[in-house]
C-alpha angles and dihedrals in degrees: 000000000000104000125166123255100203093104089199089291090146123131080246086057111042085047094057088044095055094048100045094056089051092056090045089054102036080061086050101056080046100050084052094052091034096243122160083187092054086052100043094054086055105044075053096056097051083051097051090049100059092059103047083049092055091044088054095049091050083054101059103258087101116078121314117236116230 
């Protein structure tokens, strides 16, 4: 079976990780001091971090067909 052994390790990846991991924990910090504004800048930043992913995706750093 021929598979791919990318495993998602393109520059469009690894973005959408990072940010999303910022956001998640920028809403963390909020839901512990009870900051909506802390949450919703998180919330923002994952956001945020899906579509630059996807745009970066669309633009070729996502993975290449064969």
């Amino acid at each position: 079976m021929a598979g791919n052994d990318n495993h998602g390790g393109t520059p469009a990846a690894w973005t959408l990780v990072a940010l999303v991991l910022i956001g998640a924990a920028v809403s963390g910090v909020g839901v512990a001091m009870g900051s909506y504004a802390w949450i919703g800048a998180g919330a923002a930043v994952i956001v945020l971090g899906l579509v630059v992913g996807k745009v970066m995706q669309v633009t070729a750093r996502g993975k290449q067909s064969a």
